[in-house]
N, C-alpha and C positions, 0 to 999 in steps of 0.2 A: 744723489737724488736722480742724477741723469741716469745713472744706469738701472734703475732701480724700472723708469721710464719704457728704458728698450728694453726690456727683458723681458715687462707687460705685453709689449705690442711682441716680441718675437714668440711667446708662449700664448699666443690670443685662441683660445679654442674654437675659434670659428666655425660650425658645423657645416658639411659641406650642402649643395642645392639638394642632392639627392637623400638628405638626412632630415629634411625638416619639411612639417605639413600643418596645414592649420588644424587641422581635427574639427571637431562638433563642434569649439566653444567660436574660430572663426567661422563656421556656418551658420552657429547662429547671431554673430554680428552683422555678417551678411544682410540673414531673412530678416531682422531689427529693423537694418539701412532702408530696406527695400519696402517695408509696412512702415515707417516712417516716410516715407516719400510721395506714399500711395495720400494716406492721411493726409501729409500737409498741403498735396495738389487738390484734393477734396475743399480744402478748408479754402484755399483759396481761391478756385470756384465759387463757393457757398460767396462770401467776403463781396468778389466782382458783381454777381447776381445783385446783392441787397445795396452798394454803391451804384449798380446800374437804376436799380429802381427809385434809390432813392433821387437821385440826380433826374428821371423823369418826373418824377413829384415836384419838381421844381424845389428841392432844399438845399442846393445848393447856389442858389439865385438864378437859375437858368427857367427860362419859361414851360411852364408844364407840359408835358407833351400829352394829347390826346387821342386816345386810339379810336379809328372809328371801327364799326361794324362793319363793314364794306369797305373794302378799299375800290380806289376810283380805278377806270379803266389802263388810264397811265402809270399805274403802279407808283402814284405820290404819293405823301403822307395824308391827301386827303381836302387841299387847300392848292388848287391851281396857281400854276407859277411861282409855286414855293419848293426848296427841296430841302429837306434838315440835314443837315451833317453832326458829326458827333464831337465837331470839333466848335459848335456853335457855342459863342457867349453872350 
């Protein structure tokens, strides 16, 4: 059985670097990887947006944030002496 073993690995047909290429069908695994990656940073985008707003709506028990038309000269949210951070609970 042993030798049966080495005579596999000493006959291993190994093709050399300069012998083998992906062809089309690795190109187009490739262009797949690459439009799957486009997609799913899309998707995730999209996902942070509708988590961002909802969490300004106050659904997540945080207090609603309101936008004013005008922001104030200091560049606050609108409410003197207050500053929001996103890390507010």
């Amino acid at each position: 059985m042993l030798d049966l073993l080495i005579i596999a690995l000493v006959d291993d047909p190994t093709p050399k670097d300069t012998e083998v290429k992906a062809g089309p069908l690795g190109f187009a695994v490739w262009i797949f990887m690459i439009i799957a990656v486009v997609i799913i940073a899309f998707s995730l985008v999209k996902q942070l947006r509708k988590a961002q707003a909802a969490k300004d709506a106050g659904v997540y028990g945080d207090e609603p944030v309101q936008h004013s038309e005008e922001p104030d000269a200091q560049g606050g949210s609108g409410t003197p002496g207050t500053t929001a951070t996103t890390d507010e609970r």
